[in-house]
C-alpha positions in Angstrom: 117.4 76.8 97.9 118.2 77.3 94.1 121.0 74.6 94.6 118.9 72.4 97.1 116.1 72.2 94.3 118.4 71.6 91.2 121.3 70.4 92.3 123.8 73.3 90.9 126.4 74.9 92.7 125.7 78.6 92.3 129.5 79.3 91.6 129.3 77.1 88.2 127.3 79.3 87.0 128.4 80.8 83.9 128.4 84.9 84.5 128.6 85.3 80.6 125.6 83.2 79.5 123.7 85.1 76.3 120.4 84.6 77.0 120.7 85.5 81.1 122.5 88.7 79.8 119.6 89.5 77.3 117.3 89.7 79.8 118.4 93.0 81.3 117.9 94.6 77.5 114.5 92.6 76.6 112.1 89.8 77.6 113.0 87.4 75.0 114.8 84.7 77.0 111.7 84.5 78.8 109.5 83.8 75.7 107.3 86.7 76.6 106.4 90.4 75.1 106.8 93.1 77.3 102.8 94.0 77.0 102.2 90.5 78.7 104.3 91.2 81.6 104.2 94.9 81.3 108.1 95.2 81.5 110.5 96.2 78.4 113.3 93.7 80.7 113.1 90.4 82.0 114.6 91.7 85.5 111.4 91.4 87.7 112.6 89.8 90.9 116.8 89.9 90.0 118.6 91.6 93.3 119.5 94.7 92.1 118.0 95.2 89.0 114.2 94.7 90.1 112.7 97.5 91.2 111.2 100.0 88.9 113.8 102.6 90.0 116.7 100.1 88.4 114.7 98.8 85.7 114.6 102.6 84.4 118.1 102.8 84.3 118.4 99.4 82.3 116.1 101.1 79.1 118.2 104.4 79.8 121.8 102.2 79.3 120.9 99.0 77.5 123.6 96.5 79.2 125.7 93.9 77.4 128.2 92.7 79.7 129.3 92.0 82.9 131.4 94.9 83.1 128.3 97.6 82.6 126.2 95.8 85.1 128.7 96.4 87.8 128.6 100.0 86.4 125.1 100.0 87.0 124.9 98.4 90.8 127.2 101.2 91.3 125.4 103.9 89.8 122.0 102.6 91.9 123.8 102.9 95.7 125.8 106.1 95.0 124.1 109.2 96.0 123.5 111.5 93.4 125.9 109.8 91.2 122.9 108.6 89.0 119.8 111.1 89.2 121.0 114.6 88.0 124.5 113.5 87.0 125.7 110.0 85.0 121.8 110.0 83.8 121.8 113.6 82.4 125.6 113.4 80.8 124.4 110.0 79.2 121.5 111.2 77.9 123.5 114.6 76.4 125.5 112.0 74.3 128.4 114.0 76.4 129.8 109.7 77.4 128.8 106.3 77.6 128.0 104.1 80.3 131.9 102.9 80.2 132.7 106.2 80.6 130.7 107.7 83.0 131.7 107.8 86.8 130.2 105.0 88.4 132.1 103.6 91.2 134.8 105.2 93.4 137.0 102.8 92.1 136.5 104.4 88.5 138.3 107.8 89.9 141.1 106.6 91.1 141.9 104.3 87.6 140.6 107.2 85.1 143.1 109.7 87.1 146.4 107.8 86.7 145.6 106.5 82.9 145.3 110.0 82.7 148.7 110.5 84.1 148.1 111.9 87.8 150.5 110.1 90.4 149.1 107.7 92.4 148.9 109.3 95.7 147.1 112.5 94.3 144.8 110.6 92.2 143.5 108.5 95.7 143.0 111.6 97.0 140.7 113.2 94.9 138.7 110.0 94.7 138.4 109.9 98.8 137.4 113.2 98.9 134.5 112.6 96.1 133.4 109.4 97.3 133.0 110.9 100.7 130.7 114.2 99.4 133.2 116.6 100.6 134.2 118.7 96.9 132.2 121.2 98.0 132.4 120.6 102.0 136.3 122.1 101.4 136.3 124.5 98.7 139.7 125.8 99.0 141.2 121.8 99.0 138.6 120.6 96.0 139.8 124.4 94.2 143.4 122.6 94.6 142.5 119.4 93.5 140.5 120.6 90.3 144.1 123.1 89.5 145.9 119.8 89.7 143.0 118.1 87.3 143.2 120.6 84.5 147.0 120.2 84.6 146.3 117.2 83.4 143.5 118.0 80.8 140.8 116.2 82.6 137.2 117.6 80.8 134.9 120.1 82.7 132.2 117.3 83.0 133.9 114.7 84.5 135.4 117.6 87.3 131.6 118.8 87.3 130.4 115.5 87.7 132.4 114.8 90.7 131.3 118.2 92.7 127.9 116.7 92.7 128.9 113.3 94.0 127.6 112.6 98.1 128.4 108.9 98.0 130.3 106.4 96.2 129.9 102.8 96.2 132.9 100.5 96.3 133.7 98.5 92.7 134.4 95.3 94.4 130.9 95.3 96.6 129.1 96.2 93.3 130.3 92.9 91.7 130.0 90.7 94.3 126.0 92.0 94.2 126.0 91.8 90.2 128.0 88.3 90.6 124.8 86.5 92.6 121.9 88.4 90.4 123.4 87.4 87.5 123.5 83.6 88.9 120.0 84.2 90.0 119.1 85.3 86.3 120.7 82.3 84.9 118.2 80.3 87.3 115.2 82.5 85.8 116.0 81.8 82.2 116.7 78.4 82.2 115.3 76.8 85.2 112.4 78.6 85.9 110.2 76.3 88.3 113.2 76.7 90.6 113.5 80.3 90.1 109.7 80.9 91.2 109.3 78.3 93.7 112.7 79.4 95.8 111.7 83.3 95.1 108.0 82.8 96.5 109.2 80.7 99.6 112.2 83.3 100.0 111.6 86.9 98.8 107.6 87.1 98.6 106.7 89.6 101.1 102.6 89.0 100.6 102.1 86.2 98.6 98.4 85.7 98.9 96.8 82.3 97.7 93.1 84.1 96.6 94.2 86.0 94.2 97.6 84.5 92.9 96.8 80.9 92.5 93.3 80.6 90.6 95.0 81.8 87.0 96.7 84.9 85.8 92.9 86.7 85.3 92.8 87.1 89.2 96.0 88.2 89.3 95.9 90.8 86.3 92.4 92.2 88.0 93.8 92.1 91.5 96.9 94.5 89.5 94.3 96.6 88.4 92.5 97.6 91.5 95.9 98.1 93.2 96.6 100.5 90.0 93.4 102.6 90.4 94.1 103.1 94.5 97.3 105.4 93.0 98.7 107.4 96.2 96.1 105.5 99.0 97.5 102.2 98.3 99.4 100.8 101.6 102.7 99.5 101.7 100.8 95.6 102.0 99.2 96.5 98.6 102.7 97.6 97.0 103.9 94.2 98.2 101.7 92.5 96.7 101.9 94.1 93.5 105.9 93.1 93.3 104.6 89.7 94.0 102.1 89.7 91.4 104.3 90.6 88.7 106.4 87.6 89.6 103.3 85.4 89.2 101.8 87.4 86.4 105.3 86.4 84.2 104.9 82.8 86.0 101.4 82.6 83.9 102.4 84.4 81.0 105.5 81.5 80.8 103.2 78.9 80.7 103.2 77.7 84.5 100.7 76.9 86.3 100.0 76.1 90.5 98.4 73.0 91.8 95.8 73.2 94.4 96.8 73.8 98.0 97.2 70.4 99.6 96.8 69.7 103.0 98.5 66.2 102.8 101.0 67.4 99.7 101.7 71.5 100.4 105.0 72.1 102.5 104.2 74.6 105.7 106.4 77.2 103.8 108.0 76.4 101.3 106.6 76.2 97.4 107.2 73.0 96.0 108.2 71.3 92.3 105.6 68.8 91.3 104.8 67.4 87.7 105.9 70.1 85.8 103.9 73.2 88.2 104.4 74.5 91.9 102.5 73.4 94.5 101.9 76.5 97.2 102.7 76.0 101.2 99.9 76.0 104.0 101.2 79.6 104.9 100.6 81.3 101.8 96.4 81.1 102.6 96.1 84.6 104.0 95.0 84.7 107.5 96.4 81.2 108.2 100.0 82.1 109.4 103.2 80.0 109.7 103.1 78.6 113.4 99.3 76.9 112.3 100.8 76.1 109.1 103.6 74.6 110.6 101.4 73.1 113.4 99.5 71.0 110.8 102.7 70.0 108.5 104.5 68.1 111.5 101.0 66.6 112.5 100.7 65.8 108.8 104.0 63.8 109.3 102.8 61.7 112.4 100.0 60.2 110.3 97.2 60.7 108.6 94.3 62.8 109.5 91.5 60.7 110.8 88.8 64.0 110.9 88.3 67.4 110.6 88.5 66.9 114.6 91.0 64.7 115.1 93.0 67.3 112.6 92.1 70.5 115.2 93.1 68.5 118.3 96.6 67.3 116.9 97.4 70.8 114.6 96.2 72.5 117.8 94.9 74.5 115.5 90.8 77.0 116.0 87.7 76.8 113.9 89.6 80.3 112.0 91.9 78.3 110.7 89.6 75.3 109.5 87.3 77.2 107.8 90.3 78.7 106.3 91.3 75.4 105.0 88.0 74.6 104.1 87.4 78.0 101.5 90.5 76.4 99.2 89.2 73.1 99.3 92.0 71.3 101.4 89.8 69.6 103.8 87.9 67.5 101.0 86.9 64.1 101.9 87.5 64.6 105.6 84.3 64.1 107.9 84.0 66.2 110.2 84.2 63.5 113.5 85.1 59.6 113.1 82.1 59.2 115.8 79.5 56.8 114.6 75.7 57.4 115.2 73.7 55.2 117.5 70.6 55.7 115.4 71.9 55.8 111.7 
């Protein structure tokens, strides 16, 4: 969608832009503090470097390249390669990111610079990457005889007994590769960025409170906040979506109104410098009676409120639903004329 809107091929792309990189150390790029978006990162809505879980690690590393973003990806899938290992010897000063063991890859290459052959050194990264140091005691007491042969620390051996999963190097940057094309999008195309992540990745986009200015959507934050452990899995939803819009505001976009004439059924659209939100994203509406109405839309014009039910196929629900955001202005209600007027 990002190349439909904008015409760029995702794979030109630069992957070592400045300002895309900066934005998984600060918010800068984006023009905005991290009190107005509540976020010391830029990375709200980037695959893989999104959530709060991976935003975390981003303050606890501070990224600069490529190279320690792919370190990173890898860190996230492994299993108890992050939480209680790499994020504990980091913060002992005991290595760097660079150094740390991130993906299973990184075994295999830090054995043989280290001098093991080849063939040992792949198999003491298959047994790590798979969990199984500690599974087979008397084959990981083996391989750790043949590590201290060749002077490998106590951390990095200590490290490795803890490891349950390993993600592959060459999965982790094919993930970094697109979030980092995706950022590029974010900093220096923005309308495209939000209009193809609302029609994409929104999971409850909901026109009343994300539309009508960033004051609904910072109170609507706020109650979500205060519900703490009862809020539902819809509410945490929205709250990822609201963040998105929140930094839309706080960027200096706006939406236009819901249109029923100019709004796509789905998809959020590029229109004199703002984004104009899809039929579907009224709550309650839904995308077959959104999608009823667009291709009716496309026939021709509405001649009523009636004539618009009839051909959308669509209940009194949904027109009243139309009606609360105002899309139904100017329409009468039936294009029957009065005997007695």
């Amino acid at each position: 969608m990002l190349q439909d809107l904008t015409g760029i091929a995702p794979t030109e792309i630069p992957l070592d832009d400045k300002e895309t990189m900066s934005i998984f150390n600060s918010t800068k790029a984006l023009k905005v503090t991290p009190e107005q978006i509540h976020s010391e990162v830029g990375t709200y809505g980037i695959p893989e470097f999104g959530t709060p879980f991976a935003r975390g690690m981003l303050l606890d590393t501070h990224p600069t390249t490529f190279d320690e973003l792919v370190r990173l990806s890898g860190l996230s899938h492994g299993t108890d390669v992050w939480l209680g290992n790499a994020q504990t010897l980091i913060e002992d000063g005991i290595v760097t990111l660079k150094e740390a063991i991130c993906c299973r890859d990184d075994i295999m290459v830090y054995l043989m610079k280290k001098g093991l052959p080849p063939d040992k050194a792949f198999k003491i990264m298959e047994t790590v990457r798979k969990g199984k140091a500690l599974k087979d005691p008397e084959k990981w007491e083996e391989f750790k005889k043949i590590m201290k042969d060749y002077d490998i620390p106590d951390w990095y051996i200590k490290s490795c007994e803890k490891i349950k999963y390993m993600f592959p190097k060459a999965h982790a940057a094919a993930y970094v590769t697109n979030a980092v094309r995706i950022a590029w999008f974010k900093v220096h195309m923005p309308l495209a960025y939000y209009a193809a992540y609302f029609s994409i990745r929104a999971k409850a986009f909901d026109a009343e409170f994300m539309i009508n200015g960033k004051e609904k959507v910072l109170n609507k934050m706020k109650e979500i906040d205060n519900l703490g452990n009862s809020a539902t899995q819809k509410d945490k939803e929205m709250y990822d979506d609201l963040e998105l819009v929140n930094e839309m505001y706080m960027r200096g976009f706006e939406f236009l109104p819901i249109d029923i004439y100019k709004s796509h059924s789905t998809k959020f659209l590029i229109e004199d410098g703002k984004i104009r939100p899809p039929l579907n994203c009224i709550a309650g509406l839904g995308n077959v009676a959104a999608e009823s109405i667009y291709n009716a839309r496309l026939e021709e014009p509405f001649e009523c409120i009636e004539d618009m039910q009839v051909r959308s196929k669509i209940g009194k629900s949904v027109t009243e639903l139309l009606e609360k955001f105002g899309c139904l202005k100017g329409m009468t209600k039936s294009n029957q004329m009065s005997l007695f007027a």
